[in-house]
C-alpha positions as CSV (number, residue, x, y, z in Angstrom):
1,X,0.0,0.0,0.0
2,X,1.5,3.9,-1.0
3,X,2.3,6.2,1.8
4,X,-0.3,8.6,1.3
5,X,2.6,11.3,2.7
6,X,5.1,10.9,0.3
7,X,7.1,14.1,0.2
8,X,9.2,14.3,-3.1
9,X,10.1,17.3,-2.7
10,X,8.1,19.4,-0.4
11,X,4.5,19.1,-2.1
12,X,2.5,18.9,1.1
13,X,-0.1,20.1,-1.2
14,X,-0.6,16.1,-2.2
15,X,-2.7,16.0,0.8
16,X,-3.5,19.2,2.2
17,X,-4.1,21.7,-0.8
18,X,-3.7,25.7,-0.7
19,X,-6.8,26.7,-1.9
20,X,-7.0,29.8,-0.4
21,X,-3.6,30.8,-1.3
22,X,-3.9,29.5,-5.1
23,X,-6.5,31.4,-5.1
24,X,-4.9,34.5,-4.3
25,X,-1.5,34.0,-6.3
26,X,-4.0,33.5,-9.7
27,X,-5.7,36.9,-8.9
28,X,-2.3,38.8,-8.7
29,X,-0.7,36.7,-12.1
30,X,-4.1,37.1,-14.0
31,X,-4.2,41.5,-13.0
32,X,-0.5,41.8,-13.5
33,X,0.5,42.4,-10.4
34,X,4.0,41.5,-9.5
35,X,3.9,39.5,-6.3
36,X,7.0,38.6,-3.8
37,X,6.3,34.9,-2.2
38,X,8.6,34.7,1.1
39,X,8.4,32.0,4.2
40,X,11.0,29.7,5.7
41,X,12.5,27.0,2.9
42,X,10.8,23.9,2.7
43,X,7.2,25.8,3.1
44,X,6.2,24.3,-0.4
45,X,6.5,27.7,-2.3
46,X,8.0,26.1,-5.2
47,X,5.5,23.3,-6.0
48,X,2.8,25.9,-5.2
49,X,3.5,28.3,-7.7
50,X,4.4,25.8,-10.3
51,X,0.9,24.3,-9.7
52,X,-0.7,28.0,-10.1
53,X,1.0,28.2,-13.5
54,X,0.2,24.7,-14.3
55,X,-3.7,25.8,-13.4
56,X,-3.5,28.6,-15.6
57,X,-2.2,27.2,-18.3
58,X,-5.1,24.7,-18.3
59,X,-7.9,27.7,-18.0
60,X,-6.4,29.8,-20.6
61,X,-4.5,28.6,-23.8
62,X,-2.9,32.1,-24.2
63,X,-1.4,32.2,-20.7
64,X,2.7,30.5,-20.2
65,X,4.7,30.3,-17.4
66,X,7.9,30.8,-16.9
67,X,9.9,29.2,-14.3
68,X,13.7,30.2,-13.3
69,X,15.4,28.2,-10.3
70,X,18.2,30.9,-9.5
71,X,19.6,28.6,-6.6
72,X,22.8,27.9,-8.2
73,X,23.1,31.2,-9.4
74,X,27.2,32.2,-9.2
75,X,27.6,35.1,-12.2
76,X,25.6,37.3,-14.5
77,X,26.8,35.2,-17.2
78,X,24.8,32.3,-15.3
79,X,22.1,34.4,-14.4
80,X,21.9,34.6,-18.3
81,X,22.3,31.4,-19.0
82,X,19.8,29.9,-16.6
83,X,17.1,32.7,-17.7
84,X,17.2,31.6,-21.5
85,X,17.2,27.8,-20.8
86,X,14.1,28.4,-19.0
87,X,12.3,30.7,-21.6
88,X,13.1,28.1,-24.3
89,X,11.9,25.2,-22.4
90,X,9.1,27.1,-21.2
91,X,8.1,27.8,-24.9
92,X,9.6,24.5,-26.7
93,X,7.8,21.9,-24.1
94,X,4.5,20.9,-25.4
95,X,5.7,21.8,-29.3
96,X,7.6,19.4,-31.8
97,X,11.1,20.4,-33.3
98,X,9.2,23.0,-35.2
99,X,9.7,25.3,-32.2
100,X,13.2,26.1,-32.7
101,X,11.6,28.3,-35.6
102,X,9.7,30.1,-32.7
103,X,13.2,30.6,-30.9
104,X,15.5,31.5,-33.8
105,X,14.9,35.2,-33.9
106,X,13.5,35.2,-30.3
107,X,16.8,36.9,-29.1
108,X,19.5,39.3,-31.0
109,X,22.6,38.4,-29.0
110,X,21.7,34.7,-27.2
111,X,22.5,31.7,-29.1
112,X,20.6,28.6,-28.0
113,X,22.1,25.1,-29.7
114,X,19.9,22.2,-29.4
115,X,20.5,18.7,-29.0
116,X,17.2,15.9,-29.6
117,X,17.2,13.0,-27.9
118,X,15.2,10.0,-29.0
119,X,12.1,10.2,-26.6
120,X,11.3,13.6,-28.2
121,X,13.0,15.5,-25.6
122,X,16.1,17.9,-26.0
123,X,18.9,19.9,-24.2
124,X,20.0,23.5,-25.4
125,X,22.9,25.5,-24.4
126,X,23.3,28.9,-24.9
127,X,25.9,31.1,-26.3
128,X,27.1,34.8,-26.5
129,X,29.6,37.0,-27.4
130,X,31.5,37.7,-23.8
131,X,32.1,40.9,-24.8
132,X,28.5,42.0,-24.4
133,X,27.6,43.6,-21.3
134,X,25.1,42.4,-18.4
135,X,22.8,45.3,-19.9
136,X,22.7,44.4,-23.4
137,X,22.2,40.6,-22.4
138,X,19.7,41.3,-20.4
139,X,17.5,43.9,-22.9
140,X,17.6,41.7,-25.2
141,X,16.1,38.9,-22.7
142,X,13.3,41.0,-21.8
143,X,12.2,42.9,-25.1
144,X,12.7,39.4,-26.6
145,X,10.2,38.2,-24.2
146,X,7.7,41.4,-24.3
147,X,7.8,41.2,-28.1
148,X,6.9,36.7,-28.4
149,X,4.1,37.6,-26.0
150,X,3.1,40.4,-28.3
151,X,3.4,39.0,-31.4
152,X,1.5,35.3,-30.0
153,X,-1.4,37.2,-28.2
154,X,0.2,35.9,-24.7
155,X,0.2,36.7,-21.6
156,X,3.3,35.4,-19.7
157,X,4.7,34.7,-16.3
158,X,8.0,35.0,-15.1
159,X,8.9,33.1,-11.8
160,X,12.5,33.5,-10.1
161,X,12.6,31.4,-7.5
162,X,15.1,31.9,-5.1
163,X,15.9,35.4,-6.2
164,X,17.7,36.7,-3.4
165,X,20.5,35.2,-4.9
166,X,21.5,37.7,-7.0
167,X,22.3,40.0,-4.6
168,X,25.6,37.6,-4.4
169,X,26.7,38.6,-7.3
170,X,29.0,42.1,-8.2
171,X,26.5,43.3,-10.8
172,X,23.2,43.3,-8.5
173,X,22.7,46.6,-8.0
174,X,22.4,46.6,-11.6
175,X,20.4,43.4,-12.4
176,X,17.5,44.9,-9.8
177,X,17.6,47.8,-12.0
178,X,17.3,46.3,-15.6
179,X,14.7,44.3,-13.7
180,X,12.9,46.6,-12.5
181,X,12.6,49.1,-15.2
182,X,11.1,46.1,-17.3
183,X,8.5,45.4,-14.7
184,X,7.2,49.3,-14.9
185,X,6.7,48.9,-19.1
186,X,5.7,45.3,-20.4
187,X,2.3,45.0,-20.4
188,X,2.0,41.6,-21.4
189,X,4.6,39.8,-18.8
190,X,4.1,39.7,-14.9
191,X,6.4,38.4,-12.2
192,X,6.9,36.5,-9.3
193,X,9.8,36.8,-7.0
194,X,10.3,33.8,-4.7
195,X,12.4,33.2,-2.0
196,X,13.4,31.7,1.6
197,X,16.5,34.0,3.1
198,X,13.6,36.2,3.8
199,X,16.2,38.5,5.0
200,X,17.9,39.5,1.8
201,X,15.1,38.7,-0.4
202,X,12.7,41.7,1.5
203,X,15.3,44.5,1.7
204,X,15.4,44.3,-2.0
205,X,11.7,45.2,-1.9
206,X,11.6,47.0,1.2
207,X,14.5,49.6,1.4
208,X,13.7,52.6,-0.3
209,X,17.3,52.8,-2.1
210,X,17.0,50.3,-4.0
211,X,15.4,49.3,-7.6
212,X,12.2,47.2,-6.2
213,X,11.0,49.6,-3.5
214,X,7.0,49.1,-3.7
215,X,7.0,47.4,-6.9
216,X,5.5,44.3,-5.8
217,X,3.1,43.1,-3.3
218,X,4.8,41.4,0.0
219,X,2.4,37.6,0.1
220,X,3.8,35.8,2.7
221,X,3.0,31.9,2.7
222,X,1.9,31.1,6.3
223,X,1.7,27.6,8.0
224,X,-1.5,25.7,6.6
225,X,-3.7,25.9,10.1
226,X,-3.8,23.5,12.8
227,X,-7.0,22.6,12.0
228,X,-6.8,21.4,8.2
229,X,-4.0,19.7,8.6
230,X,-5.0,17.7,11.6
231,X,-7.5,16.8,9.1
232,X,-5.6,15.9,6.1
233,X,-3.5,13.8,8.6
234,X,-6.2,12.1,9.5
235,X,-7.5,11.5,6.3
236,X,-4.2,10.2,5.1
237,X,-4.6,7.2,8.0
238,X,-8.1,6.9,7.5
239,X,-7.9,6.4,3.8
240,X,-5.5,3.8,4.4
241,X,-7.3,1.7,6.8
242,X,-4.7,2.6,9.8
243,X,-6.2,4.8,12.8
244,X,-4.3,8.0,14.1
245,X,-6.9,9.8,16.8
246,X,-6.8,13.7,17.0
247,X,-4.8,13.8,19.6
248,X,-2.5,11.9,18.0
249,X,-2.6,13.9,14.8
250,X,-2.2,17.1,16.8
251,X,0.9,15.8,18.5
252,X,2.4,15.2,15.3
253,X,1.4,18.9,14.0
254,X,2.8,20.2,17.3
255,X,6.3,18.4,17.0
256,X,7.0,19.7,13.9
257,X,5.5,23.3,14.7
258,X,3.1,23.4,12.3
259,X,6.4,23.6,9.8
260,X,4.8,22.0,6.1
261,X,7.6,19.9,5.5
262,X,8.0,18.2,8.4
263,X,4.6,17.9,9.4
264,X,4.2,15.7,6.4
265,X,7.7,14.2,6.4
266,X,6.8,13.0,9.6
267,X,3.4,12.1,9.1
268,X,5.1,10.0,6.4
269,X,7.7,7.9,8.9
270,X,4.6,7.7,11.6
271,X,2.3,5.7,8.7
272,X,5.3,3.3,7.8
273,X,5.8,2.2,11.2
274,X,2.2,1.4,12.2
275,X,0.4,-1.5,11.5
276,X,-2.9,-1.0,12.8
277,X,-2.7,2.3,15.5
278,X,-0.3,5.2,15.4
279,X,0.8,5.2,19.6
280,X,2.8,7.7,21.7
281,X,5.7,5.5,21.2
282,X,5.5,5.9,17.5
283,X,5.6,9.3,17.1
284,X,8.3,9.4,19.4
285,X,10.4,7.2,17.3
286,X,9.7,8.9,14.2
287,X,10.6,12.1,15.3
288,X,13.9,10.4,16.0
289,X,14.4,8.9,13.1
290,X,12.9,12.8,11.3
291,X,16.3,14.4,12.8
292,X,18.6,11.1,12.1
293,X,17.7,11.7,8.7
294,X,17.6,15.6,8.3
295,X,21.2,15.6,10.7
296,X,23.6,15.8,7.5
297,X,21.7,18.8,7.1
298,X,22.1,20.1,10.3
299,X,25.9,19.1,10.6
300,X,26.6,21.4,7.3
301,X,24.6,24.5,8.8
302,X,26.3,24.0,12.3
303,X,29.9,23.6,11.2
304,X,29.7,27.3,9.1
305,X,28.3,28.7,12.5
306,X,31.1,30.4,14.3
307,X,31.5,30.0,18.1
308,X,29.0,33.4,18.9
309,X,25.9,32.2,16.7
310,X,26.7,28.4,17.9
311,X,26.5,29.3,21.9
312,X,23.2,31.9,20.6
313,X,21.4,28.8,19.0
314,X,22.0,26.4,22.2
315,X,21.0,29.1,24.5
316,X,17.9,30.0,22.7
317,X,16.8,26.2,22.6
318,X,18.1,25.2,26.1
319,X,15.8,28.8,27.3
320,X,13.3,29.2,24.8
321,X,11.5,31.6,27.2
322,X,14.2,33.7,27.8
323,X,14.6,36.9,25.7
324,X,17.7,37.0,24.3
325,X,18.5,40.5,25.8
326,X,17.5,39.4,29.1
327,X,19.7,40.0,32.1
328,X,19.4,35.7,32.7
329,X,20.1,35.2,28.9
330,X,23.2,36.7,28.7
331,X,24.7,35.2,31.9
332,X,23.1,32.0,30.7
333,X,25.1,32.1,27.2
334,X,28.4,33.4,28.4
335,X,28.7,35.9,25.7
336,X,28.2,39.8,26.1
337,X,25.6,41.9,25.0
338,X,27.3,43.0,21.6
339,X,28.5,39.4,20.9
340,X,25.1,38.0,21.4
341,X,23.4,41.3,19.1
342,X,26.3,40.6,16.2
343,X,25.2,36.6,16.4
344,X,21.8,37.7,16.2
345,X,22.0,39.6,13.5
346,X,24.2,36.9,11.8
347,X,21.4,34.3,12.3
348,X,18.8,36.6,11.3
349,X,20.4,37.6,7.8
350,X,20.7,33.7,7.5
351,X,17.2,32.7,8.1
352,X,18.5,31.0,10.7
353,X,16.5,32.2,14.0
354,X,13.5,34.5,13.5
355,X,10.8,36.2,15.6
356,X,7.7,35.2,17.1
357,X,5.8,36.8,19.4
358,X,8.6,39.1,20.7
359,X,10.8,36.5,21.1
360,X,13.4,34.6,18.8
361,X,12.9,30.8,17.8
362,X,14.8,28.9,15.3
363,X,12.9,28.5,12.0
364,X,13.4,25.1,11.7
365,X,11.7,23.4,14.6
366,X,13.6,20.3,13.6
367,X,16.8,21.5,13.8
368,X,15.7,22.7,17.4
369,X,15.4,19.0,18.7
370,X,18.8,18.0,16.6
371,X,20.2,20.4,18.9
372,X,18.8,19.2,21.7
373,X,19.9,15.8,21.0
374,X,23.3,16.1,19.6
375,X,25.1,19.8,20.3
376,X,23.7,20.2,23.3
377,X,25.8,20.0,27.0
C-alpha cells in the first residue's frame, strides 16, 4: 500500500491543498500584479507556484509560465544562461522540433544550440559574445520576451525562484535595476519573485534605495492551520485503513511546529511504522528517526556557525522563554551583550532564528530537537 505522505520534494499540497492561497497568487498573475512569495524554505513555495502556472495554463491557452530556479546562481553570465534555458523550455515543451523556428529570432545576441534525444526531448545551451555587457544581455532577454508575447497574443509569467541570490553577485545593484525598469513597461509579462533568506530577499523590496522599492506586493506563505492539517492527517490514515486519533494527529502537528515539510515528512515515517494504530511511542520514534535523517543537514549549517551564533542557538533552545537581551540570557550564554546582538544579526540575515511573538525561535523546529539531542551540553 503507498504512503499517502510521500514528500518528493516538499509538495504537502498532495494531501493538504492551498486553496486559499492559489487562489490569491492567480488573482495577482491574472491582474498583473508583480507578487514577492517569502516564508521559511521547505514551506512548499515552489510546488505551489508551479501548480498556479500549471492551473493557468489549463484555463487559458494564451497564458505561459515561466519558471527560473536561480539557486545555483554564481555570475551574470549564469544568471543569463539559466534565464534563456528556461524561456526556451518554457516555450519548446508541449511543441515538436518546429519550435526552434519560434526561438531562432527570439533573441538578437543569445544563441541557443539544441541537441534531440530519441524520446522527443532535448537539451539547449546557450551562447554569447562575452564581450556583451550584463545590460545588453539582459535587454535583449526582456524585449525578446515582451515582443513573443506580443506577437503570439500571450500573456506570460515570469517566476525566479530563489531570487535573493542575486544579490551575491558584483552586478546586483544593476540586475535589480534592468529588472525593475522592465517590470514598470511590459504590459503583457508579470512576475513572481520567490524566496526563503527572507532577509535578503525583503530588503530588496523594502529599502527605499533600491530598484524594487514598492514594486511588488509582499504575500507571505503562512503555516497551513492547525485545524486542516489535523485533518488531512487524519485522512491520510483513514484512507488507508490505519487509525491516528486527534490527539494523535495534533501531536504530530505540534512536534513539527506546524512547519509544512516536516509535518508531512513525519506524518510519512509515523504511517510506515504502524500496523494497525499510530501510539505515543510511535511518534516518538519517528521524530527520532525525522532528525537522524535531516542531521547531515544540520551538521553542514552547524559547522559554518562560528563559536557566537553556535552558543546563541544552544542558549535560545536550552531557554526558549528567555529573551535573548534578558539580564538571565546573557549570563546563561556566556557571551556579552554585543557578541550575542552581532550573532543575532548573523542568524537573522541567514534565516537561521527568526521572531515570534517578541521573542526569537529557530525556523526550523527540527533542527531545534537535533540540537537538543546532539550539540547540546
Amino acid at each position: 500500500m503507498k504512503n499517502p505522505f510521500t514528500i518528493g520534494i516538499a509538495k504537502e499540497e498532495r494531501f493538504c491543498n492551498r486553496k486559499k492561497e492559489i487562489k490569491e497568487l492567480k488573482n495577482f498573475i491574472k491582474n498583473r500584479q508583480s507578487v514577492v512569495i517569502y516564508s521559511p524554505r521547505r514551506y512548499g513555495k515552489t510546488s505551489l507556484i508551479k501548480k498556479v502556472l500549471n492551473d493557468l495554463e489549463k484555463e487559458n491557452k494564451n497564458f505561459g509560465g515561466i519558471y527560473v530556479d536561480l539557486f545555483s546562481v554564481s555570475s551574470y553570465q549564469d544568471f543569463v544562461e539559466i534565464f534563456s534555458k528556461s524561456v526556451i523550455h518554457s516555450i519548446g515543451r508541449e511543441v515538436n522540433r518546429s519550435f526552434i523556428k519560434k526561438v531562432k529570432n527570439l533573441f538578437r545576441s543569445i544563441t541557443p544550440t539544441f541537441t534531440f534525444k530519441p524520446d522527443g526531448s532535448f537539451s539547449v545551451s546557450i551562447s554569447f559574445s562575452p564581450s556583451l555587457t550584463i545590460e545588453n544581455l539582459l535587454s535583449d532577454l526582456f524585449e525578446g520576451l515582451e515582443n513573443y508575447a506580443e506577437n503570439n497574443r500571450l500573456s506570460l509569467c515570469i517566476v525566479f525562484d530563489e531570487f535573493q541570490e542575486i544579490t551575491t553577485l558584483e552586478e546586483s545593484k544593476k540586475i535589480e535595476g534592468i529588472i525593475r525598469s522592465y517590470i514598470q513597461n511590459q504590459q503583457n509579462v508579470s512576475y513572481v519573485f520567490v524566496g526563503s533568506r527572507r532577509k535578503l530577499l525583503l530588503d530588496m523590496f523594502i529599502d527605499q534605495k533600491r530598484p524594487f522599492y514598492k514594486s511588488s506586493y509582499l504575500y507571505r506563505l503562512e503555516k497551513i492551520g492547525k485545524e486542516e492539517f489535523v485533518k488531512c492527517i487524519k485522512n491520510g490514515f483513514d484512507k488507508t485503513g490505519k487509525i491516528c486519533f486527534e490527539d494523535i494527529a495534533q501531536n504530530i502537528y505540534d512536534l513539527a511546529e506546524g512547519y509544512p515539510y516536516y509535518v508531512q515528512k513525519l506524518s510519512a515515517i509515523v504511517w510506515d511504522l504502524t500496523d494497525k494504530k499510530v501510539s505515543e511511542k510511535i511518534v516518538n520514534d519517528a521524530l527520532k528517526t525525522l532528525i537522524k535523517m535531516e542531521s547531515i543537514d544540520f551538521e553542514n549549517i552547524w559547522i559554518n556557525l562560528n563559536k557566537g551564533e553556535k552558543i546563541v542557538l544552544k542558549t535560545i533552545v536550552k531557554f526558549p522563554h528567555l529573551s535573548v537581551y534578558s539580564k538571565d540570557f546573557i549570563e546563561s550564554s556566556g557571551l556579552s551583550i554585543g557578541g550575542i546582538q552581532k550573532a543575532v544579526s548573523s542568524l537573522i540575515k541567514k534565516d537561521i532564528i527568526e521572531k515570534e511573538n517578541k521573542k526569537l525561535k529557530l525556523t526550523d523546529p527540527v533542527m531545534a530537537h537535533w540540537i537538543k539531542k546532539s550539540v547540546q551540553d
